[in-house]
N, CA and C atoms as an extended XYZ file, in Angstrom:
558
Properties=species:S:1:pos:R:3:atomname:S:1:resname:S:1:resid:I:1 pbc="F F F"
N        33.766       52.885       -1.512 N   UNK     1
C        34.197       53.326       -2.826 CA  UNK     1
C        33.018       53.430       -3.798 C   UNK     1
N        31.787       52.800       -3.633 N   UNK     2
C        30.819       52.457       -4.357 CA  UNK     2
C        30.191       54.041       -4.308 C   UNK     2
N        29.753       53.964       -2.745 N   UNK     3
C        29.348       55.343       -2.766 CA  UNK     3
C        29.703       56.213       -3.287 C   UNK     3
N        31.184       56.652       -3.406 N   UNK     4
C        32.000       58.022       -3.836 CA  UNK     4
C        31.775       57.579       -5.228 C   UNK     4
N        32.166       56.653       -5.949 N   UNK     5
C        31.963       56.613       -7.449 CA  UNK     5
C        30.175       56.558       -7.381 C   UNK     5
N        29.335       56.481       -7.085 N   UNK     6
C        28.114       56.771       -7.654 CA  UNK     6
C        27.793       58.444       -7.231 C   UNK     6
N        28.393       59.017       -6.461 N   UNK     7
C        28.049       60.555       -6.836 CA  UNK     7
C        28.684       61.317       -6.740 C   UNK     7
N        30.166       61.377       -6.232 N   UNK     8
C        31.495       62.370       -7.237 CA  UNK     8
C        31.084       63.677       -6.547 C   UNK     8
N        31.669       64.563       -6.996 N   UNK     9
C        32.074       65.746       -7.250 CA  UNK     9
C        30.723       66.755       -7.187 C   UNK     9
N        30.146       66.168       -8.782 N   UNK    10
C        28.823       67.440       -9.010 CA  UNK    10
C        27.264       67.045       -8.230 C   UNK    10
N        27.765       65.673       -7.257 N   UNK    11
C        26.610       65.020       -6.869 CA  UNK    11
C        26.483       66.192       -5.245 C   UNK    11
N        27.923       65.735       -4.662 N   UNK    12
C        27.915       66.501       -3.276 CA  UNK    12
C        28.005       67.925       -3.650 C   UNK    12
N        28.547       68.669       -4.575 N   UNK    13
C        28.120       69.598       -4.775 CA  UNK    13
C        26.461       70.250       -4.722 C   UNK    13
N        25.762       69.419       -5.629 N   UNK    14
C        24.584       69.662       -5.455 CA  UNK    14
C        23.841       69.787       -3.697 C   UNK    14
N        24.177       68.716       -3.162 N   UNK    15
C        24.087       68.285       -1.609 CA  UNK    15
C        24.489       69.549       -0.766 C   UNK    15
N        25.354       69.851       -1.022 N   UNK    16
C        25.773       70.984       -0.225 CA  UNK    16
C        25.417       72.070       -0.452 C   UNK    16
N        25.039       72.160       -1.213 N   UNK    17
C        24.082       73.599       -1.628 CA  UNK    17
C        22.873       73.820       -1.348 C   UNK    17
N        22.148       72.396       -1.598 N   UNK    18
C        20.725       72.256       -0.901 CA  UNK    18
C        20.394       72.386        0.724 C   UNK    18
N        21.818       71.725        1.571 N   UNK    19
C        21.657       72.182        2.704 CA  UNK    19
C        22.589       73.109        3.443 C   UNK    19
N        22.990       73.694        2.598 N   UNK    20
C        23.608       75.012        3.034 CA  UNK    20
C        22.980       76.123        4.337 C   UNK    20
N        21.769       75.832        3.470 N   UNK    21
C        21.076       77.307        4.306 CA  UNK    21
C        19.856       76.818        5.107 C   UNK    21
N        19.613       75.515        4.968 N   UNK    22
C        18.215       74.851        5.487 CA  UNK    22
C        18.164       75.401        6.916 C   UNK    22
N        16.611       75.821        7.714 N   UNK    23
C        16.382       75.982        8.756 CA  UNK    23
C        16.122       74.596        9.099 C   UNK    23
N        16.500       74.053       10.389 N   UNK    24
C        16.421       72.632       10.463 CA  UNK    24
C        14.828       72.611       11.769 C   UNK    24
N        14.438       73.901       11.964 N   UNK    25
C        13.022       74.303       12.698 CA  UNK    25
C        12.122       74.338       11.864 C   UNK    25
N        12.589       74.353       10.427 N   UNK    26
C        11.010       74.909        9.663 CA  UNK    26
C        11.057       73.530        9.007 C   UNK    26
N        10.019       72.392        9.411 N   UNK    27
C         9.600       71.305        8.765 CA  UNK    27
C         9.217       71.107        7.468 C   UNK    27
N         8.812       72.499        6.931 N   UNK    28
C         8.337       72.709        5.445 CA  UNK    28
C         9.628       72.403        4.652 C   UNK    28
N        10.788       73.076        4.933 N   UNK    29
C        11.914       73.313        4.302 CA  UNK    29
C        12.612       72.128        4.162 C   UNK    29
N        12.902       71.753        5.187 N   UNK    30
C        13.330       69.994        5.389 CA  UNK    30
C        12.928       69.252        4.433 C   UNK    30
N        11.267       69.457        5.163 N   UNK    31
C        10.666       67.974        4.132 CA  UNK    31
C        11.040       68.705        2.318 C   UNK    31
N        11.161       69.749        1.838 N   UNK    32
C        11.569       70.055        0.571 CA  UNK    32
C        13.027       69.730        0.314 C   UNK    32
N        13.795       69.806        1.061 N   UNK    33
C        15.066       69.579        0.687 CA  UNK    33
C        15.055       68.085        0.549 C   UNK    33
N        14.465       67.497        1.699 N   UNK    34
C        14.570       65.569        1.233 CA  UNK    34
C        13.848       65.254        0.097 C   UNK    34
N        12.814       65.903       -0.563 N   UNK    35
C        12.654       65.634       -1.239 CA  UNK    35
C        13.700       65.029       -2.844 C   UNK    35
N        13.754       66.754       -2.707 N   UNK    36
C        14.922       67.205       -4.028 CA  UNK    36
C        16.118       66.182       -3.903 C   UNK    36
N        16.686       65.886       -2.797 N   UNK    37
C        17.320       64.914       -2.455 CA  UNK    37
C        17.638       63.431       -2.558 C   UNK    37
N        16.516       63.178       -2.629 N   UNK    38
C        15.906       61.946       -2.834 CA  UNK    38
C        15.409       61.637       -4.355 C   UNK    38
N        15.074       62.549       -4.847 N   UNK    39
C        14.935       62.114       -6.573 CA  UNK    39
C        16.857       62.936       -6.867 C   UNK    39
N        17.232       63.600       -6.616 N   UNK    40
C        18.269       63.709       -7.490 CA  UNK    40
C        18.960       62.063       -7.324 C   UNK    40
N        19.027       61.557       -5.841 N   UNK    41
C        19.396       59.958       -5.708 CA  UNK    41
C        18.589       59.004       -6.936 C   UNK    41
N        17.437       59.161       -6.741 N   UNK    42
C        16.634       58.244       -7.397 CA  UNK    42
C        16.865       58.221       -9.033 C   UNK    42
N        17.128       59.700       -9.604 N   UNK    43
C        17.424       60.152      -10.873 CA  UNK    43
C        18.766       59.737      -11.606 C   UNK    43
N        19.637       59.480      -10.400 N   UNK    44
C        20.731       59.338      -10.988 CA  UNK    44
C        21.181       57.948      -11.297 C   UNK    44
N        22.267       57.531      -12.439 N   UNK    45
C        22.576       57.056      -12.884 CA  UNK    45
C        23.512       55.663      -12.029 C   UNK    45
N        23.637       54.615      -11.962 N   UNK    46
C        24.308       54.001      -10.886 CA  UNK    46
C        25.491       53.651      -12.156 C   UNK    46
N        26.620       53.819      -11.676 N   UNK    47
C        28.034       53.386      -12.525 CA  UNK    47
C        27.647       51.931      -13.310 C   UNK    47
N        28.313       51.410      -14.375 N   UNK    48
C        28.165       50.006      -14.517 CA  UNK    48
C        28.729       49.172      -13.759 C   UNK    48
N        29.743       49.228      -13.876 N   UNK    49
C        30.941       48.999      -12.670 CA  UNK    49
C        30.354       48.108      -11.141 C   UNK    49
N        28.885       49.276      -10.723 N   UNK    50
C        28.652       48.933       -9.390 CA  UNK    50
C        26.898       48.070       -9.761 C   UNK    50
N        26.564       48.562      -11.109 N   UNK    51
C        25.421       47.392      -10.898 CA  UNK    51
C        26.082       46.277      -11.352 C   UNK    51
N        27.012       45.625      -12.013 N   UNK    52
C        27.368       44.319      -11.971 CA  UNK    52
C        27.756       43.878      -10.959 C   UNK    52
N        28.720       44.551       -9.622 N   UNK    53
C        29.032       44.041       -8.902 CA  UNK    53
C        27.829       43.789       -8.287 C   UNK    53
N        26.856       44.323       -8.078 N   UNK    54
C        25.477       44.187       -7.418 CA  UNK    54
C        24.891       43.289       -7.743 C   UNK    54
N        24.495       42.990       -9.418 N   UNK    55
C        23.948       42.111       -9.631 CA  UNK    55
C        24.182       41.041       -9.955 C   UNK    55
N        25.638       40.887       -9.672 N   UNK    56
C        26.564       39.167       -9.698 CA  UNK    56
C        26.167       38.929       -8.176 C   UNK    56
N        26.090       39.451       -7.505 N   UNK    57
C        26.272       39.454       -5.965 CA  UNK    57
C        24.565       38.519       -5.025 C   UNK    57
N        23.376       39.495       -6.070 N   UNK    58
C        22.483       39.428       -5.688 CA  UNK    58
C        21.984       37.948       -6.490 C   UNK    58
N        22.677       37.674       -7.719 N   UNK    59
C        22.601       36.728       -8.518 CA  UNK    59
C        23.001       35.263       -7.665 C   UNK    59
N        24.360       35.440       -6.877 N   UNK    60
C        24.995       34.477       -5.990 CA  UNK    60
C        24.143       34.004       -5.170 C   UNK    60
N        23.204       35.286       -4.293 N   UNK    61
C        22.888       34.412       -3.028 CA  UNK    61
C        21.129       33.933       -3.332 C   UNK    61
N        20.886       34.547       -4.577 N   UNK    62
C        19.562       33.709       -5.284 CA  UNK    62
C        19.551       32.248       -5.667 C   UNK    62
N        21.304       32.244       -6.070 N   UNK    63
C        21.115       30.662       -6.667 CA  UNK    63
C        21.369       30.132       -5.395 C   UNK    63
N        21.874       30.078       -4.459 N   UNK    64
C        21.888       29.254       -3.139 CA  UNK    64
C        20.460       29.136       -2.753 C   UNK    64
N        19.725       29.730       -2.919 N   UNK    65
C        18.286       29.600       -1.795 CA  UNK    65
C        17.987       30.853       -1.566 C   UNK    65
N        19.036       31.593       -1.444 N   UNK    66
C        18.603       32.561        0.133 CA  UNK    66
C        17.760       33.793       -0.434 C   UNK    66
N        17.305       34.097       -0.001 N   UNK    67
C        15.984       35.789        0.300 CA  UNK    67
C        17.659       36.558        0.367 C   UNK    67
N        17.040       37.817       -0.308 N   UNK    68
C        17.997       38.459       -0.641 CA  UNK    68
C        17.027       40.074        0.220 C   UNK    68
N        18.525       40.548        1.190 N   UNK    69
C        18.312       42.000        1.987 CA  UNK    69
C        19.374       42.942        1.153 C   UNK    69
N        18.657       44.056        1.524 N   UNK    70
C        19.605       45.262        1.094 CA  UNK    70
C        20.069       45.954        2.197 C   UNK    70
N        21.221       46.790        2.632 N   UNK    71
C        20.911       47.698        4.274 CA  UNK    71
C        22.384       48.251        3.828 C   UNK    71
N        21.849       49.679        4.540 N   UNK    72
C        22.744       50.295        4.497 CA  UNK    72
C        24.117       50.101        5.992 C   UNK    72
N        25.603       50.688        5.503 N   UNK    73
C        26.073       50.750        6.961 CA  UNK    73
C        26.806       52.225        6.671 C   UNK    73
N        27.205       53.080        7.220 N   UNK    74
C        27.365       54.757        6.888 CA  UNK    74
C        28.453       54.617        7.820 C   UNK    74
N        30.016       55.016        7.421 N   UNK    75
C        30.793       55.514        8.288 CA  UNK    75
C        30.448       55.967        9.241 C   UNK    75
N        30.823       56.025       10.564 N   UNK    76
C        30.361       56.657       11.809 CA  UNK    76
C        29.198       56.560       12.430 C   UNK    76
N        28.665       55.211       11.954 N   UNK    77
C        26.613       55.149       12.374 CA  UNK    77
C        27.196       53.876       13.416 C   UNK    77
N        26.631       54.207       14.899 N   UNK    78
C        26.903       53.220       15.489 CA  UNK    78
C        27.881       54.098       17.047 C   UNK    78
N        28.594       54.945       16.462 N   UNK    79
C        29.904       55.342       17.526 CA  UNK    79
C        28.972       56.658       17.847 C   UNK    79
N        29.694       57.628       18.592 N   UNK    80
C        29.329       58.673       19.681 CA  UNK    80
C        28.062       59.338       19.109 C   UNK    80
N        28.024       59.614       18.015 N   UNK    81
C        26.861       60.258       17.335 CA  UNK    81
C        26.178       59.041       16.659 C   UNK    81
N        25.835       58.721       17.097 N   UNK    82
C        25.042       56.958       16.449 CA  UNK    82
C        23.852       57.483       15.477 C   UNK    82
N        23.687       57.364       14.685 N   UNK    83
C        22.572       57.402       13.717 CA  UNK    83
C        21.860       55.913       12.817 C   UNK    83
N        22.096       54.871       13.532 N   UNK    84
C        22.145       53.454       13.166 CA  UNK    84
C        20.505       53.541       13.238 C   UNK    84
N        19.676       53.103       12.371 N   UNK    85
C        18.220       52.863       11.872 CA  UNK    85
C        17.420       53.712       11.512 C   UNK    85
N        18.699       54.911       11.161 N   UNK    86
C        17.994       56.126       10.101 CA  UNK    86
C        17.725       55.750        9.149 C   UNK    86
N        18.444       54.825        8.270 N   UNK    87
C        18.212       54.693        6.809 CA  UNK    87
C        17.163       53.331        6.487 C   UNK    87
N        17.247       53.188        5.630 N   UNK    88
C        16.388       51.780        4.970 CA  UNK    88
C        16.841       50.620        4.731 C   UNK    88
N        16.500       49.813        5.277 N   UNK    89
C        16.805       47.932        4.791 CA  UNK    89
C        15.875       47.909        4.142 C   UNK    89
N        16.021       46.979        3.073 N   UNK    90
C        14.815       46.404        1.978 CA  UNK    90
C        14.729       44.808        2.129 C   UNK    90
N        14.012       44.086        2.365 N   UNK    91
C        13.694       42.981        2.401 CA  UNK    91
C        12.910       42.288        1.268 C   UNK    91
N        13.759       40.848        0.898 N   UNK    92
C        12.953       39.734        0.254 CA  UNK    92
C        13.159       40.999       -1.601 C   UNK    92
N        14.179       41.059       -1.476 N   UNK    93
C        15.025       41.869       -2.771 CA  UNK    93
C        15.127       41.052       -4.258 C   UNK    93
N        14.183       41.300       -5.389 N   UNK    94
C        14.136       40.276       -6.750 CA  UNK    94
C        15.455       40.415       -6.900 C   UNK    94
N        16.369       39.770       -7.604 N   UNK    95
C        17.497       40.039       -8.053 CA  UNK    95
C        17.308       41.329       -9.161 C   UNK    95
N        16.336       40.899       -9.887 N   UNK    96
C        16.431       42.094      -11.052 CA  UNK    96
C        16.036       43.823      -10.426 C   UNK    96
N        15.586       43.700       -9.034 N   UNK    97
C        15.337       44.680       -8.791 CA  UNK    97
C        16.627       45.167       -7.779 C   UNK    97
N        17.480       44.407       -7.213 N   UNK    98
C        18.734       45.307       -6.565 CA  UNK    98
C        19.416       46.049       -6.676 C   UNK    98
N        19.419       46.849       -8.117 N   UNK    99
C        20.152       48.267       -8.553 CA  UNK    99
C        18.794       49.443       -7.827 C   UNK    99
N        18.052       48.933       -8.553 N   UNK   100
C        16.906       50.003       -7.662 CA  UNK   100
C        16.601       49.850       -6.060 C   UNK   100
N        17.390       48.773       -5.433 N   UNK   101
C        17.194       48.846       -4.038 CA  UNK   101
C        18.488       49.819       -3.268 C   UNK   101
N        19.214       49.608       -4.044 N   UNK   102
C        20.460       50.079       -3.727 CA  UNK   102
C        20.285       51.794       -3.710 C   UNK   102
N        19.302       52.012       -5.062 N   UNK   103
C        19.180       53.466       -4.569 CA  UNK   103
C        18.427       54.149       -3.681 C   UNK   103
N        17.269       53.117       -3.372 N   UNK   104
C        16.441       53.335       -2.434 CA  UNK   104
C        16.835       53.358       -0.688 C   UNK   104
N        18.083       52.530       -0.784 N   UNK   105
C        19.050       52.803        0.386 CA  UNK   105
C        19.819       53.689        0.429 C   UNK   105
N        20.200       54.166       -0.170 N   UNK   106
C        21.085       55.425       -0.805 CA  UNK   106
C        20.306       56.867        0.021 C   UNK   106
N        18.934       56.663       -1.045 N   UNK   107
C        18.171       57.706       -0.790 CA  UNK   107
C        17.578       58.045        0.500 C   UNK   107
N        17.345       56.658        0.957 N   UNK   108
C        17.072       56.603        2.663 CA  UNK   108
C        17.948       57.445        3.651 C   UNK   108
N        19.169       58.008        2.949 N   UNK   109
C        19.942       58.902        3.746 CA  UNK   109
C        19.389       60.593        3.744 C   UNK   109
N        18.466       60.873        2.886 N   UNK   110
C        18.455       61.849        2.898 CA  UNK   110
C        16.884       61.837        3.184 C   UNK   110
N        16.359       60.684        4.074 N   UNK   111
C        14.798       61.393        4.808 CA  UNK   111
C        14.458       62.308        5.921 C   UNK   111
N        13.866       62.929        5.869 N   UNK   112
C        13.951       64.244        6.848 CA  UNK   112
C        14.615       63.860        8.210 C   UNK   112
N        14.343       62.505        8.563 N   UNK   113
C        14.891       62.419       10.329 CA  UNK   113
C        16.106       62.307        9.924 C   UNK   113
N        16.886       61.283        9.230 N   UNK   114
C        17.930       61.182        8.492 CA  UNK   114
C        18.888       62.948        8.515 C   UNK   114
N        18.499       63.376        7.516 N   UNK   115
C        18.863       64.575        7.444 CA  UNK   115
C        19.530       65.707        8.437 C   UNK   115
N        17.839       65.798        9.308 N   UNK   116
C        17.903       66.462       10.388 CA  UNK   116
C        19.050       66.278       11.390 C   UNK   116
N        19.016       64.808       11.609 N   UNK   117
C        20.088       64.380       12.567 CA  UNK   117
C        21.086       64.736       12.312 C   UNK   117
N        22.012       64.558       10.559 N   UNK   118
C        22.874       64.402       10.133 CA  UNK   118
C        23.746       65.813       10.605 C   UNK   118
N        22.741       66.907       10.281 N   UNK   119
C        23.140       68.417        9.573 CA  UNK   119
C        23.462       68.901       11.420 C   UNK   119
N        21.782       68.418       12.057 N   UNK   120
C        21.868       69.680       13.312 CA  UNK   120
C        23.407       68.560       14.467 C   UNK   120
N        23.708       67.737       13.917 N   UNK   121
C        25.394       66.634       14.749 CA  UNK   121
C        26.720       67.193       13.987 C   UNK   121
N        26.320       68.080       12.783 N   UNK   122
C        27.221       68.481       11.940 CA  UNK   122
C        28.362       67.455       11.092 C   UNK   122
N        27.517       66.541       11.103 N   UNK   123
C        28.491       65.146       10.242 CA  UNK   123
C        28.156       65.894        8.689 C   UNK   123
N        29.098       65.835        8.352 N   UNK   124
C        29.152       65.936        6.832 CA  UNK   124
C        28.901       65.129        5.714 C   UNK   124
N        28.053       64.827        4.806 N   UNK   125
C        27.988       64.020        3.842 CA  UNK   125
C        28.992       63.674        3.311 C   UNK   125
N        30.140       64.418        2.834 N   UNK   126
C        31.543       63.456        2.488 CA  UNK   126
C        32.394       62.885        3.225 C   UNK   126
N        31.800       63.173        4.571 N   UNK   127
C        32.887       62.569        5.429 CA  UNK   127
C        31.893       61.186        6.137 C   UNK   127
N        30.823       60.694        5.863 N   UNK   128
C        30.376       59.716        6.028 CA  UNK   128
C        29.635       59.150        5.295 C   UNK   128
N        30.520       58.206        4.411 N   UNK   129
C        29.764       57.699        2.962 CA  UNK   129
C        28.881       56.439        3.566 C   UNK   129
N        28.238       55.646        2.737 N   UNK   130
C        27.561       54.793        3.112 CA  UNK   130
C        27.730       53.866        2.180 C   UNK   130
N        28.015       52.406        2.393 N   UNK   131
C        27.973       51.052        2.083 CA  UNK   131
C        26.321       50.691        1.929 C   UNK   131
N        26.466       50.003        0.936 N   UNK   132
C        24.811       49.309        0.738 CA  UNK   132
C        25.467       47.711        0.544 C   UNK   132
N        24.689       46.850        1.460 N   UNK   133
C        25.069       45.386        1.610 CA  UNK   133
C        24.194       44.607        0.622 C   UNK   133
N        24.448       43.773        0.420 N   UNK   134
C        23.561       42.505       -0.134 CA  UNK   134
C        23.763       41.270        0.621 C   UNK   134
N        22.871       41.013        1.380 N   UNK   135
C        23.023       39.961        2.244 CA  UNK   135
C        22.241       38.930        2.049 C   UNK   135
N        22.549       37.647        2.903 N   UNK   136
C        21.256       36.491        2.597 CA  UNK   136
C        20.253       37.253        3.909 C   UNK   136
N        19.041       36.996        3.398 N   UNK   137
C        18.183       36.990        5.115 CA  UNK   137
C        17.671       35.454        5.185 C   UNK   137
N        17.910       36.027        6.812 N   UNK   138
C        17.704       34.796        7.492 CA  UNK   138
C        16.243       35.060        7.955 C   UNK   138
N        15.344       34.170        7.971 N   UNK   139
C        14.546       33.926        8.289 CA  UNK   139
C        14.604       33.634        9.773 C   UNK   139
N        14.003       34.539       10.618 N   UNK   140
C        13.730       34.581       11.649 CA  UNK   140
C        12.752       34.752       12.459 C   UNK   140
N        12.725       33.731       13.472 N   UNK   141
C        11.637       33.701       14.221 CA  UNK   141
C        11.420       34.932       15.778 C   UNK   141
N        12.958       34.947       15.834 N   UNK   142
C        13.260       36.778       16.654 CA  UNK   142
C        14.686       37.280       15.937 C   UNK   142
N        14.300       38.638       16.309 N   UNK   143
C        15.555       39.325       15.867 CA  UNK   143
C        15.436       40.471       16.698 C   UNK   143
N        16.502       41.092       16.816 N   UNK   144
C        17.124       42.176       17.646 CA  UNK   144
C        18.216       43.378       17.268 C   UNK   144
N        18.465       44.010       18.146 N   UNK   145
C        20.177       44.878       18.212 CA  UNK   145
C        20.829       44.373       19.541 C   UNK   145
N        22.255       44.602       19.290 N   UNK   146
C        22.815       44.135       20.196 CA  UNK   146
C        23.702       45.307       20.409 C   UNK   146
N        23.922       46.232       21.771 N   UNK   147
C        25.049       47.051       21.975 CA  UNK   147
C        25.910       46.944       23.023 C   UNK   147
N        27.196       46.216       22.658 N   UNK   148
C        27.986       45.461       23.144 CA  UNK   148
C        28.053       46.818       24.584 C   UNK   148
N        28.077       47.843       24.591 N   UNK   149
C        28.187       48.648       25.723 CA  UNK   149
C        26.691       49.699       25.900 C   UNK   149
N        26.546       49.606       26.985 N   UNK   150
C        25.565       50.894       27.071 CA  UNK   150
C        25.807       52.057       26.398 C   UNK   150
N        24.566       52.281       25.579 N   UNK   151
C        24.769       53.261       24.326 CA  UNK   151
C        25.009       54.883       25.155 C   UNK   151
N        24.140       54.852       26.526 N   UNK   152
C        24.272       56.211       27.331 CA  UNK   152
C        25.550       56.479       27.746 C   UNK   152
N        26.147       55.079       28.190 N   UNK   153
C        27.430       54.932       28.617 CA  UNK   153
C        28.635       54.055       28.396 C   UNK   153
N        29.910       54.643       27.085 N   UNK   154
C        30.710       53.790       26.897 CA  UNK   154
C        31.359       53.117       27.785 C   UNK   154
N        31.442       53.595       28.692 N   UNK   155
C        32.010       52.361       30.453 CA  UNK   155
C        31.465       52.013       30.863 C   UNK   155
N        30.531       51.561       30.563 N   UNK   156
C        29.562       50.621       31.022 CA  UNK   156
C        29.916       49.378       31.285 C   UNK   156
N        29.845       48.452       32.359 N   UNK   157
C        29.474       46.745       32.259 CA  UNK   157
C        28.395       46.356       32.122 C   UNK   157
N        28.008       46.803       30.937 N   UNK   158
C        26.667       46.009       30.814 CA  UNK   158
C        26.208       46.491       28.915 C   UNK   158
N        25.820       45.697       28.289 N   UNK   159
C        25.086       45.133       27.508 CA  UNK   159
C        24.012       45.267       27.001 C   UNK   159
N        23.128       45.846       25.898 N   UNK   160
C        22.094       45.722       25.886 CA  UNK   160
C        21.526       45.147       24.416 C   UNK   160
N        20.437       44.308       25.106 N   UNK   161
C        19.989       43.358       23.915 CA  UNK   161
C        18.591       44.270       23.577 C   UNK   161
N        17.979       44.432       22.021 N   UNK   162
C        16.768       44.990       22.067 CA  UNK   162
C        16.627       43.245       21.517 C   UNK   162
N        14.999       43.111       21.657 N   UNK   163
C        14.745       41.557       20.744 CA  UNK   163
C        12.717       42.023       19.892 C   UNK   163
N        12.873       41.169       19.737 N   UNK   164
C        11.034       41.089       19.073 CA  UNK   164
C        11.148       39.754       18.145 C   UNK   164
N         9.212       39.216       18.201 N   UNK   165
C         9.320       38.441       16.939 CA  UNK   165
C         9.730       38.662       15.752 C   UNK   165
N         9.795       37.334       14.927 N   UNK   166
C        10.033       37.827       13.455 CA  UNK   166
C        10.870       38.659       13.364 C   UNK   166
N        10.784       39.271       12.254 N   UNK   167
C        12.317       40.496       11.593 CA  UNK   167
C        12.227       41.657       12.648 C   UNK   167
N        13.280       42.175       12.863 N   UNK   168
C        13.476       43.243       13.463 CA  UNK   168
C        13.733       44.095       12.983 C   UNK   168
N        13.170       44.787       11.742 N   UNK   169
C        13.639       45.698       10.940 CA  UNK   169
C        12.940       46.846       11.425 C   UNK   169
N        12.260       46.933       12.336 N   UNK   170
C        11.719       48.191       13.072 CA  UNK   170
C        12.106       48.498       14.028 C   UNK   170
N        12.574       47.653       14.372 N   UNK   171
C        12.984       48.013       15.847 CA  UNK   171
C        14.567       49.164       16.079 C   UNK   171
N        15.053       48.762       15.179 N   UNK   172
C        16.490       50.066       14.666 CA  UNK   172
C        15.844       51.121       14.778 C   UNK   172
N        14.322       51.286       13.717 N   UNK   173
C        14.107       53.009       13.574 CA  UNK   173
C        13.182       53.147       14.498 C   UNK   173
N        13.099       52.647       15.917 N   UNK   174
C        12.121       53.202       16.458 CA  UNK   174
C        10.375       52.920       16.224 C   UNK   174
N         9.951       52.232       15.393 N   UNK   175
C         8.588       51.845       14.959 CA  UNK   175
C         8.115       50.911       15.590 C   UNK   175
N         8.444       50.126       16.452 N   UNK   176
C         8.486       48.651       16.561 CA  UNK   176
C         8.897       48.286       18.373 C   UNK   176
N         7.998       48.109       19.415 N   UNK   177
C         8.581       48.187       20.228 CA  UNK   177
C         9.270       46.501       20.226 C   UNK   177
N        10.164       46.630       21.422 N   UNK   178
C        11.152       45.376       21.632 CA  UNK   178
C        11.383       45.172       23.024 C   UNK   178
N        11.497       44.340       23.101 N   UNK   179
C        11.832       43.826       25.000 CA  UNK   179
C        13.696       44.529       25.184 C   UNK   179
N        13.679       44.771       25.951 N   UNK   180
C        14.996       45.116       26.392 CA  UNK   180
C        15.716       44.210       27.694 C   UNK   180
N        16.936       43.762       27.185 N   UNK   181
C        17.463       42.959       28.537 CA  UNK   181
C        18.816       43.668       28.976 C   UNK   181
N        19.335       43.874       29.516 N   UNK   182
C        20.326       44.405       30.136 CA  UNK   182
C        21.321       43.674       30.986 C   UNK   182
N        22.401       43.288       30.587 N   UNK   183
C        23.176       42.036       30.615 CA  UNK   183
C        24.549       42.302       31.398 C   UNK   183
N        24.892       42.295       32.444 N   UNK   184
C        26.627       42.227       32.651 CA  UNK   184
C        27.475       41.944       31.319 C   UNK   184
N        28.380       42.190       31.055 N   UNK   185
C        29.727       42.325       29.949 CA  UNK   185
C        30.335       40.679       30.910 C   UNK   185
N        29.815       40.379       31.794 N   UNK   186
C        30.913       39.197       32.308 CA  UNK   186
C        29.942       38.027       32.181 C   UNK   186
């Protein structure tokens, strides 16, 4: 709901016009459309509504202790067309700065790989909004993905763990290699 109330009507309008006609071969064009994309995100206004809920939120898990993450989760990121570590997590988040992280996750939807994927799978921007979390981070000494089924194959019996030291915040987009284990479901 956050999403749809921070850009409405004249927001996806704009969106859809910009990639209306994009050649998704000509890299020039792309990288111009994410641009424009990305500051109209950055430009725009976040509801009040959703920076209080943000910044009561980010306020909560400051006074406990905890390091504060941002991350996006996008309808449909994860299932047949998986697009899961296109966008941006922000780590170790000031409280006063989580309205501006939030757009910076936002905007992370519209970076050229982002994009590319989105347009040439034909997912539609209104039909897969995106959640921005505020979470505690945990301090970790490994971290991973976990895909309860082989991503090649939903009938799969088997499991796959990615892992690495420390944060695994690379390892989603590909930057970052990771050990892979491959596990029976039993």
């Amino acid at each position: 709901d956050a999403y749809r109330q921070f850009f409405g009507i004249p927001c996806w309008q704009q969106i859809r016009d910009l990639t209306r006609d994009i050649d998704l071969n000509d890299a020039k064009s792309l990288e111009e459309v994410s641009a424009k994309l990305t500051s109209l995100v950055m430009d725009h206004p976040v509801p009040r509504a959703i920076e209080v809920a943000l910044t009561e939120r980010a306020r909560q898990l400051a006074n406990s202790g905890a390091a504060i993450a941002t991350r996006s989760s996008a309808v449909g990121e994860g299932g047949e067309r998986s697009f899961a570590g296109q966008f941006l997590s922000i780590l170790n988040v000031p409280v006063d700065e989580v309205v501006d992280a939030y757009k910076r996750v936002i905007a992370g939807r519209f970076s050229e790989r982002a994009l590319f994927y989105r347009l040439s799978s034909g997912i539609s921007e209104i039909d897969s909004p995106m959640a921005v979390l505020c979470l505690t981070l945990v301090p970790a000494r490994a971290s991973g993905i976990l895909y309860s089924r082989d991503p090649r194959d939903a009938k799969s019996n088997t499991l796959w763990i990615t892992a690495t030291h420390g944060l695994g915040l690379d390892i989603a987009g590909g930057r970052a290699p990771a050990d892979l284990f491959v596990l029976s479901r039993k």
